[in-house]
C-alpha positions as CSV (number, residue, x, y, z in Angstrom):
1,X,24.0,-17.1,7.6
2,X,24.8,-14.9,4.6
3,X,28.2,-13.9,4.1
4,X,29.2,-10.1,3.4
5,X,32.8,-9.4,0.8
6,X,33.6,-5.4,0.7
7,X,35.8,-4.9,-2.4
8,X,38.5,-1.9,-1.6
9,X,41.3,-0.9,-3.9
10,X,42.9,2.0,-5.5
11,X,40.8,3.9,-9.2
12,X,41.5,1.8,-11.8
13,X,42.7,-1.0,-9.9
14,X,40.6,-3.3,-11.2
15,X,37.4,-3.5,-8.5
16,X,34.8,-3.8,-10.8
17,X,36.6,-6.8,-13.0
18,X,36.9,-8.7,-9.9
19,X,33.2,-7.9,-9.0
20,X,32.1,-9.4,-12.1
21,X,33.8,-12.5,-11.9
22,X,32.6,-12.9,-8.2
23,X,28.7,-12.5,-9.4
24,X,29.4,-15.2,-11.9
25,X,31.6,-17.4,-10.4
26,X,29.0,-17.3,-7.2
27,X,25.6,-17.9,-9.9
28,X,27.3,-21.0,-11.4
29,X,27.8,-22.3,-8.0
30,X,24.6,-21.9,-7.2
31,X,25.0,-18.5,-4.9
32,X,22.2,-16.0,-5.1
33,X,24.3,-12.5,-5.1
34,X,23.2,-9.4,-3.8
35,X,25.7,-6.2,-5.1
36,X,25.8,-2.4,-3.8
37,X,27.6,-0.1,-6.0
38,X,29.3,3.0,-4.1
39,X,30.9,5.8,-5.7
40,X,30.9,9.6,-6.1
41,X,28.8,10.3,-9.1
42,X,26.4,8.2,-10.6
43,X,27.3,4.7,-9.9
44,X,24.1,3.6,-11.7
45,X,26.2,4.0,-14.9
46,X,28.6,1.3,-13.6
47,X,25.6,-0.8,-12.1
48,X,23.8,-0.5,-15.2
49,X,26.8,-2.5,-16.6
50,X,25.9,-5.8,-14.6
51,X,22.4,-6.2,-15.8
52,X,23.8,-8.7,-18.4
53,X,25.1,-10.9,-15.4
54,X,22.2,-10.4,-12.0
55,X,18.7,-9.4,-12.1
56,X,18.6,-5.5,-11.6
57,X,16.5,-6.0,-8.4
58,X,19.7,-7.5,-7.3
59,X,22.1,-4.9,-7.8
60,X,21.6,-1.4,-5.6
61,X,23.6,1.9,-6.5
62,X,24.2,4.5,-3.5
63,X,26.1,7.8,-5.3
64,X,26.8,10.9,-3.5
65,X,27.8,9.6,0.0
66,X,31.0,7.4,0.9
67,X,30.0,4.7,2.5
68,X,33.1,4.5,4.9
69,X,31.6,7.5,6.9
70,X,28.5,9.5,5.7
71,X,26.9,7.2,4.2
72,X,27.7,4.2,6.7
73,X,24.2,4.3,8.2
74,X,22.3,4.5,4.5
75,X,24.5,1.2,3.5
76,X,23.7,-0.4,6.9
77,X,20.2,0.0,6.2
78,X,20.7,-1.1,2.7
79,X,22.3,-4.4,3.7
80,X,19.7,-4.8,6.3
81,X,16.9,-4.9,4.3
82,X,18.3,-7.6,1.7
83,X,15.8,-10.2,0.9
84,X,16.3,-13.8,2.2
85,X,17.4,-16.0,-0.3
86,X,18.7,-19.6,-0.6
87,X,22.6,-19.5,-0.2
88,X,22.5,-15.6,-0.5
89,X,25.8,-13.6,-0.6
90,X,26.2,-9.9,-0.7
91,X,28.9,-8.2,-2.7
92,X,30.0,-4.8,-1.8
93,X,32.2,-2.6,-4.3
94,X,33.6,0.4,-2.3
95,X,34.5,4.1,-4.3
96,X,38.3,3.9,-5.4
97,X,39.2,6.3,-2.5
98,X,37.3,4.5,0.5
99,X,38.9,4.9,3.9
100,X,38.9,1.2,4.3
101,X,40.0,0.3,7.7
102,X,36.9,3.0,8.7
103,X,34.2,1.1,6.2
104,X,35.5,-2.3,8.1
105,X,35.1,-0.6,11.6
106,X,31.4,1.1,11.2
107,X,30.0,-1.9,8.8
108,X,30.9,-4.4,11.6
109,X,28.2,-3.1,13.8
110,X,24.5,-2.9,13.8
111,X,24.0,-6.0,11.1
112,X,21.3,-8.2,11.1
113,X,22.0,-11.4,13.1
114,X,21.3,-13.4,9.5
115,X,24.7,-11.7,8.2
116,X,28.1,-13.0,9.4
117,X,30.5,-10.8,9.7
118,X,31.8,-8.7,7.0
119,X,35.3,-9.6,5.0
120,X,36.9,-7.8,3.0
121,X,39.1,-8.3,-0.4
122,X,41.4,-5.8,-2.0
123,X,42.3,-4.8,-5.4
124,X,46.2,-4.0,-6.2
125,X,47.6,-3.3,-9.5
126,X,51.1,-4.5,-9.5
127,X,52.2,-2.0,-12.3
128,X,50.9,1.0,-10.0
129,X,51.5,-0.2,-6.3
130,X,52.7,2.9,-4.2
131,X,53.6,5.0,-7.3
132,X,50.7,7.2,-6.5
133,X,53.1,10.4,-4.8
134,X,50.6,11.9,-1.7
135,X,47.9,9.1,-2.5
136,X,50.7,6.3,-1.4
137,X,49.0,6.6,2.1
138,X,45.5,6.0,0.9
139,X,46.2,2.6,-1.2
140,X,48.4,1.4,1.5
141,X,45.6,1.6,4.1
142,X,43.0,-0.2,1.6
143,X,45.1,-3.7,2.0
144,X,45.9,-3.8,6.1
145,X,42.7,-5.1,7.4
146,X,41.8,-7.5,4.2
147,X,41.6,-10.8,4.3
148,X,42.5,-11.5,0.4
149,X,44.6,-9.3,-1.5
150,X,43.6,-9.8,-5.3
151,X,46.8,-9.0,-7.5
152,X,46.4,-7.1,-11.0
153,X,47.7,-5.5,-14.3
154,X,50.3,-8.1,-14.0
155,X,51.2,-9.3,-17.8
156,X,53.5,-6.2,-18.0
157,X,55.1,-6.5,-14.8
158,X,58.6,-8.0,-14.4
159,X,59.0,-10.9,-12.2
160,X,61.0,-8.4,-9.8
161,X,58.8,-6.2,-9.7
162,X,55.8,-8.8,-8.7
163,X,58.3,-9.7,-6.1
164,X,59.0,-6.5,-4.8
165,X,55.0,-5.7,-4.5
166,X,54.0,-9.1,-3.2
167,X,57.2,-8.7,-0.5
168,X,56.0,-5.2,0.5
169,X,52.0,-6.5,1.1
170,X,53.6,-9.0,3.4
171,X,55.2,-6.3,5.6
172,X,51.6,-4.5,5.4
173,X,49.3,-7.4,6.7
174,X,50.7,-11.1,6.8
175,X,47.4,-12.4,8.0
176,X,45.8,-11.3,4.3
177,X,46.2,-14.2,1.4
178,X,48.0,-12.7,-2.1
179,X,46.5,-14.6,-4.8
180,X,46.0,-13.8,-8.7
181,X,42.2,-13.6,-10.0
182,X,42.5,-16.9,-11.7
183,X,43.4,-18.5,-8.7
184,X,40.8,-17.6,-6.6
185,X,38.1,-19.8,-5.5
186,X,35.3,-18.2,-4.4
187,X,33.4,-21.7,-3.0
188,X,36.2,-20.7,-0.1
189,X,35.2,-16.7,0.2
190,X,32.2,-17.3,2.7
191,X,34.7,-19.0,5.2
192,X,37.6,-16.4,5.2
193,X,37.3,-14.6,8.9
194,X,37.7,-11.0,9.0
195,X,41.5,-9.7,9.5
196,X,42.7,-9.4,13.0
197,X,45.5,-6.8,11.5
198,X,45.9,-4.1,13.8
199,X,45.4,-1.0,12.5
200,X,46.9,2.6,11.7
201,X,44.6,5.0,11.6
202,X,44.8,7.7,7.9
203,X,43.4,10.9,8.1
204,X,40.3,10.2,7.1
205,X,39.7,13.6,4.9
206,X,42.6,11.9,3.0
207,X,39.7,10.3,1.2
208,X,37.6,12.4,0.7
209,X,38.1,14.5,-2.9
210,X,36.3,16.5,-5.0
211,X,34.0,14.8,-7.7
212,X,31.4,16.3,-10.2
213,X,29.3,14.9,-13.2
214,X,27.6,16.8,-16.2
215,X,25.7,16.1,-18.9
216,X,27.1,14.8,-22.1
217,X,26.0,15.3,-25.6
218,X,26.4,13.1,-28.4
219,X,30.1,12.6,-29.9
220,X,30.8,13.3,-33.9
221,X,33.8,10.5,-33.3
222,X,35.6,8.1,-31.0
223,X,38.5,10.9,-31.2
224,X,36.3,13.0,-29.4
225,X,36.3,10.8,-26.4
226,X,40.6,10.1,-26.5
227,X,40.6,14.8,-26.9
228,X,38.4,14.8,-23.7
229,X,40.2,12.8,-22.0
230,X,43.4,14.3,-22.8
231,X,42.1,17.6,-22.0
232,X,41.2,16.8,-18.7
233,X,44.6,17.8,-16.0
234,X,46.6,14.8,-14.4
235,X,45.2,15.8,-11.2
236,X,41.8,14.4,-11.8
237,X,42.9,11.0,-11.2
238,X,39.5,9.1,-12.7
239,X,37.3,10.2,-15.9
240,X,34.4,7.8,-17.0
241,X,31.4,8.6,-19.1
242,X,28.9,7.3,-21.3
243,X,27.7,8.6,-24.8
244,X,26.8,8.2,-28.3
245,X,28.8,8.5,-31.4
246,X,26.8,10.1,-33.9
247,X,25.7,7.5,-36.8
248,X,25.4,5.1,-33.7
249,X,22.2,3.9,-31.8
250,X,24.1,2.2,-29.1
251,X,25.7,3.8,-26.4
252,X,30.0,4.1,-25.7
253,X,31.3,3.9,-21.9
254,X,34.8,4.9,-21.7
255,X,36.6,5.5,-18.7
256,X,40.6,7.5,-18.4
257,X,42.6,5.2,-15.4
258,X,44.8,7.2,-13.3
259,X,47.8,6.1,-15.3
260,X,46.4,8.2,-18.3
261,X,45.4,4.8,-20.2
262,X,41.7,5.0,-21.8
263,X,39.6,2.2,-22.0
264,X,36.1,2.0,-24.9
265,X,33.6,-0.7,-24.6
266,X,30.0,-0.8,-25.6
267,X,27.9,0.2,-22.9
268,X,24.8,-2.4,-22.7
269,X,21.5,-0.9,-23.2
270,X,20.5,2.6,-22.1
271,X,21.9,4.6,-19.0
272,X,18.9,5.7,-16.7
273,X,20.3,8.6,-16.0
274,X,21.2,10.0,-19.2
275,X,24.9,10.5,-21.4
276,X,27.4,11.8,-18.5
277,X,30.7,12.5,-17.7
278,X,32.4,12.1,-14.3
279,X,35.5,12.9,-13.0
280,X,36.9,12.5,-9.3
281,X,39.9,14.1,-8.2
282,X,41.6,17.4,-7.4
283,X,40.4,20.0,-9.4
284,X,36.9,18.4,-10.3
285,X,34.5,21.0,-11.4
286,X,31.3,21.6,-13.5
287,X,33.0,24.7,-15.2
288,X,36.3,22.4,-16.1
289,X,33.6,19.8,-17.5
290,X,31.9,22.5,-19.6
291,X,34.9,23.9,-21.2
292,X,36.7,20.8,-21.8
293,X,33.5,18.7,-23.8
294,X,33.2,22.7,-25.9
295,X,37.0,22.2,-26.7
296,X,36.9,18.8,-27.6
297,X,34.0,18.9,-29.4
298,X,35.6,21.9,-31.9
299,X,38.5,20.2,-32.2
300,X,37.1,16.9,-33.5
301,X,34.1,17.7,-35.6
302,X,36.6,19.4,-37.7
């Protein structure tokens, strides 16, 4: 039977890292992955990013719809219709903000017989852990029904303050595992069971935020990218995009954690669906989007 890991944890936590070491730990073990992608806007930016480590017949983007309620039924079918392959495992990364006690409940029913049932594996940066004011609710839920809890951001932290985070996800689910990424073995992931944590329901529309995308023209600088996303308010708690840098055939993904850090890499290859920008949180809005890449843009090709 194939096994099923969902990925949950807070933006910026560190989901997709721990997705790409999965998909290669699994490949040199001989595991045939399968990956969906969820998110708000345009997730085939970030699935475009794993092309250098599975086949892109492998990997499967769903944007627009979160896949803890809405788009529940459209991942069902998704996971249903997963070719059969030879020790096949299929890796689900849930959107930052997924009610995921809900995802858990609605993905455990109406699975092929082929798949066991579903685990799940959470994502908690120590440095971050309930400092999120109103969102403390929403990160809190993301561990209490996981089976692993995957600790990050941890070189900065103090040894109290590992203590302190480790001590309060204890009090949240004792039945979940608290391991660092290094430490993980992932020839044990197929034979976690799911967690029999009971459960406290969240206000479910406490995940659901506003989110919006918009073209995005070529940069004159890398400046450019650190003025838009300091122009963009605190409230919008994730900013990623991918552009070019004038001079530069190769294209720049960059992405603004809700900390405020910002993060450049090269982005491999071409995006499918164009340069973009995306933002998800509170205030969200093509207009915002407009006038911040015009300010930006005057401000650094001077």
């Amino acid at each position: 039977m194939e096994a099923i890991i969902t990925i949950v944890g807070f933006l910026g936590a560190g989901k997709t890292t721990l997705l790409k070491h999965l998909i290669t730990s699994f490949s040199n073990a001989g595991w045939s992955p399968y990956v969906i992608l969820n998110d708000y806007e345009n997730a085939y930016i970030d699935a475009h990013q794993l092309t250098d480590k599975v086949a892109p017949k492998w990997v499967k983007a769903l944007t627009g719809s979160c896949i803890c309620c809405s788009g529940i039924n459209e991942l069902r079918d998704y996971v249903n219709g997963i070719p059969k392959r030879d020790n096949g495992i299929t890796l689900i990364e849930a959107n930052g903000t997924s009610d995921a006690c809900s995802l858990m409940e609605f993905l455990g029913v109406g699975l092929n017989d082929r798949f066991l049932p579903p685990i799940q594996i959470s994502v908690v940066d120590v440095n971050n852990w309930q400092k999120r004011g109103e969102h403390n609710e929403l990160e809190a839920n993301q561990i209490l029904v996981s089976s692993l809890i995957i600790l990050t951001h941890i070189d900065n932290a103090t040894e109290s303050r590992k203590e302190a985070v480790v001590k309060a996800l204890k009090e949240m689910n004792s039945f979940a595992k608290i391991i660092t990424i290094d430490k993980l073995d992932v020839k044990l992931l197929p034979e976690l069971t799911q967690s029999k944590k009971a459960i406290k329901k969240i206000e479910h529309l406490k995940t659901h935020w506003s989110s919006c995308s918009i073209d995005l023209p070529s940069v004159p600088k890398l400046a450019s990218i650190d003025e838009i996303c300091k122009r963009l308010p605190k409230t919008i708690l994730r900013v990623k995009g991918c552009t070019q840098i004038e001079g530069d055939d190769k294209y720049t993904y960059f992405e603004r954690k809700p900390d405020g850090e910002v993060f450049v890499r090269p982005f491999n290859g071409t995006p499918t669906t164009g340069p973009k920008l995306l933002t998800i949180g509170p205030g969200s809005s093509i207009d915002l989007l407009k006038k911040v890449i015009k300010q930006s843009l005057n401000v650094t090709k001077k």
